[in-house]
N, C-alpha and C positions, 0 to 999 in steps of 0.2 A: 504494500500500500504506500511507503512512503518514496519508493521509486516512482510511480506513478505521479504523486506530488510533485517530486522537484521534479519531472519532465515537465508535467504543467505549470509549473513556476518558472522552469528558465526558458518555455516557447515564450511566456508572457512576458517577461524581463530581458530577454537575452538582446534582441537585435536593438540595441542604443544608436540615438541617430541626434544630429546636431550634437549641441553639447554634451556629455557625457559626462556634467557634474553628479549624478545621486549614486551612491554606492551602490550595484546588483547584490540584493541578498544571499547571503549566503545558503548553504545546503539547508530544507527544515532540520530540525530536532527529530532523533526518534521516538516514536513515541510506543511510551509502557504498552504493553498484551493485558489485556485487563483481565485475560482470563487465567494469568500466569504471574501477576507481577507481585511482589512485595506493595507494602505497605510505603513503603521508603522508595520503591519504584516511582509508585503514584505521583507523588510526593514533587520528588526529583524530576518527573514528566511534566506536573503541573508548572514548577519555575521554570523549564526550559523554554516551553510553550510560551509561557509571557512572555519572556527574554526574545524570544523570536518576534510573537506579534508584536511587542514593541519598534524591531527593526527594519518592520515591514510599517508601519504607520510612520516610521522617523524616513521611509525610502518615497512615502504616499507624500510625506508633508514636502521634501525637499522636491520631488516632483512638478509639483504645485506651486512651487516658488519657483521655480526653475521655467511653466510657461509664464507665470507672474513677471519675470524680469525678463522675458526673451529680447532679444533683440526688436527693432520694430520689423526688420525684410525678415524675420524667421518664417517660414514659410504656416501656413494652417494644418496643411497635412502632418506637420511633425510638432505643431503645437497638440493635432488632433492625436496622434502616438503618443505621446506624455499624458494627455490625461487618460488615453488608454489604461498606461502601465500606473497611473496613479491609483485609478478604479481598481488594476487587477489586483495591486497590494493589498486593501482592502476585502477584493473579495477572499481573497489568499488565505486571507487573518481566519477569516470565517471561517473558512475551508478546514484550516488547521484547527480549530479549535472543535469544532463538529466532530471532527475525526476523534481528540482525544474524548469529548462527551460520550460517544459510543463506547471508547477504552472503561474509558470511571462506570459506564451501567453494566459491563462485562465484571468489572474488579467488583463495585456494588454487590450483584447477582451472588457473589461466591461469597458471601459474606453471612 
């Protein structure tokens, strides 16, 4: 599953065009098997997960500054690709975070 992720993350991140100020995020986090993990697994899944969708809302906001100050001849179409990848950060965040809600109702269940 989380292969599948970062292919859908770096089709939607990868091709940078004009500037190339925001950092491409990094790989996600793995995230815990809920049906297998510790207590401390969870745990350790849950910080990482913020840690990430943090870096994906700090990649959304510099996005967004970045058509914010464009140049004035930047072209629309690659103003229109930035808030692409600004939107896909966001929806990313979500993406990830769904993924580990299903983990935690696996981990939950065995309880």
């Amino acid at each position: 599953m989380d292969k599948i992720l970062y292919a859908f993350l770096f089709a939607l991140f990868a091709s940078q065009s004009g500037h190339a100020e925001c950092t491409f995020p990094p790989h996600p986090p793995e995230m815990p098997q809920g049906a297998t993990a510790t207590d401390e697994e969870m745990k350790e899944g849950r910080e990482e997960l913020q840690k990430y969708v943090n870096i994906l809302q700090s990649y959304q906001s510099c996005m967004d500054l970045q058509i914010k100050n464009a140049p004035p001849d930047t072209k629309p179409e690659t103003k229109m690709l930035w808030q692409e990848k600004s939107d896909a950060a966001i929806d990313a965040a979500h993406q990830i975070a769904d993924i580990y809600a299903i983990q935690l109702r696996a981990f939950k269940a065995r309880q």
